[in-house]
C-alpha positions as semicolon CSV with decimal commas, in nm:
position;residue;x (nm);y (nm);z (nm)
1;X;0,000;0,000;0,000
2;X;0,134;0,346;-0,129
3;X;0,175;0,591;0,202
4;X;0,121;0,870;-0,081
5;X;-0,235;0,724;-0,110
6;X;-0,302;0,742;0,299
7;X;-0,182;1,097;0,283
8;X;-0,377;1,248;0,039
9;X;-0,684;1,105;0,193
10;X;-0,927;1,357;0,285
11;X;-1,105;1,315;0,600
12;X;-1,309;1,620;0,591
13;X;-1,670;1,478;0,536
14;X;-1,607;1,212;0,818
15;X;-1,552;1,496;1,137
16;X;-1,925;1,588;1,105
17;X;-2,002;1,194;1,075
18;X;-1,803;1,046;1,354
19;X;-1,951;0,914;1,643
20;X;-1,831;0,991;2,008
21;X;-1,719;0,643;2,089
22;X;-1,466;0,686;1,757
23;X;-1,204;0,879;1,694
24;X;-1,007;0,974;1,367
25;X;-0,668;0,775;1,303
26;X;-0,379;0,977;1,250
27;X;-0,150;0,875;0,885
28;X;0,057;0,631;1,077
29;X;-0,236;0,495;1,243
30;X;-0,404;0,437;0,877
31;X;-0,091;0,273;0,755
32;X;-0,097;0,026;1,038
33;X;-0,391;-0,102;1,040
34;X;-0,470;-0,023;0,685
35;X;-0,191;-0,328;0,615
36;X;-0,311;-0,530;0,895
37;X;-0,631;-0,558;0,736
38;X;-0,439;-0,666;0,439
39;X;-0,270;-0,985;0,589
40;X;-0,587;-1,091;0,733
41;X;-0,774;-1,151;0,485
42;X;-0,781;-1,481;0,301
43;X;-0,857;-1,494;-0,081
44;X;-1,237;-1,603;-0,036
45;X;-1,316;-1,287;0,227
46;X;-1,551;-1,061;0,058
47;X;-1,313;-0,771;0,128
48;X;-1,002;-0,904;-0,039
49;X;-0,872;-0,721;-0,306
50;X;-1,055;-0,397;-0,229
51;X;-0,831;-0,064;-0,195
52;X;-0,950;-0,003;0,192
53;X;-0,796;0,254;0,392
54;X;-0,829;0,280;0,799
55;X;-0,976;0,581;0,860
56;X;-1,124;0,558;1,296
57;X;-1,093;0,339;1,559
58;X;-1,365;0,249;1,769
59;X;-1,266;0,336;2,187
60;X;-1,180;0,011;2,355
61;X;-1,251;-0,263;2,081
62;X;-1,068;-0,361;1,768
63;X;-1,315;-0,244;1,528
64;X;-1,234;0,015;1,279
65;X;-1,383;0,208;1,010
66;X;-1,254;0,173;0,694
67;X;-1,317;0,362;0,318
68;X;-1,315;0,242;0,010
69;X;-1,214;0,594;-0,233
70;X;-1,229;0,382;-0,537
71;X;-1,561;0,337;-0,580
72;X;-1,738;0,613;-0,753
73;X;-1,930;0,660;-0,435
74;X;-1,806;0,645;-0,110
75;X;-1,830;0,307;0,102
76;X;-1,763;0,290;0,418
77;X;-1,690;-0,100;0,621
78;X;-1,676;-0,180;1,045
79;X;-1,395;-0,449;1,011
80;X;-1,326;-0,627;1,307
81;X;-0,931;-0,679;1,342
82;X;-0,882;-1,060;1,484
83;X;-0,452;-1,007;1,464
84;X;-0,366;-1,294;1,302
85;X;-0,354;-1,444;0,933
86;X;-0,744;-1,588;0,848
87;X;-0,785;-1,884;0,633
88;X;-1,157;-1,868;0,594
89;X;-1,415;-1,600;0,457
90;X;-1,564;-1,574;0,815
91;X;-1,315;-1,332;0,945
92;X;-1,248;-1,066;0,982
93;X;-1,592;-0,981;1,034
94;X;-1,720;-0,647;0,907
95;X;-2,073;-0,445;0,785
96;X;-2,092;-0,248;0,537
97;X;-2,213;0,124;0,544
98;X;-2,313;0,299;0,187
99;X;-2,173;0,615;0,326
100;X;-2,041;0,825;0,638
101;X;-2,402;0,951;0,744
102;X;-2,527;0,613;0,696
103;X;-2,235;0,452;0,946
104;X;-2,293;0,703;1,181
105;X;-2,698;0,621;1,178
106;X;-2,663;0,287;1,155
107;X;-2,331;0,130;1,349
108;X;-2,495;0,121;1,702
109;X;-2,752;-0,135;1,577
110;X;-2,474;-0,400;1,470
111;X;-2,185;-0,285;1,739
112;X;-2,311;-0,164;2,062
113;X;-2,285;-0,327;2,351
């Protein structure tokens, strides 16, 4: 994954869509666990081979927010990080948001607790 990519990401639209138990990563932040997501998933995952980028962090858990900037509209996917290499399409698990507003509406029905 290009760093020049993560940099020139703009994450102006997300500050009035982020929810108060999120906060924004920072570039080396995005490049971490932009790669992690990367080497977890296997081949058959529905999210290998996308161009995701880590954009927030949820407080205390491993789920983060990631965007998908290629697709001529924004997508937006929870990912649950497991931290190791999967082998099967179960994990990581994620949901998938159509857009900022719509994660920010929609996340505490499929995350809180």
């Amino acid at each position: 994954m290009a760093m020049s990519r993560l940099m020139n990401f703009d994450l102006t639209a997300l500050h009035s869509h982020i929810p108060e138990e999120w906060y924004i990563l920072t570039e080396v932040e995005r490049e971490r666990f932009s790669q992690e997501l990367i080497n977890e998933v296997c081949a058959a995952h529905a999210l290998y081979g996308l161009n995701l980028i880590a954009v927030a962090k949820r407080l205390k858990r491993d789920d983060y927010l990631f965007v998908d900037k290629e697709c001529e509209v924004l997508k937006c996917f929870i990912v649950h990080l497991t931290w190791r290499v999967e082998i099967t399409a179960d994990w990581p698990s994620f949901t998938s948001y159509q857009s900022y507003e719509d994660f920010s509406k929609s996340w505490e029905d499929a995350y809180k607790n």
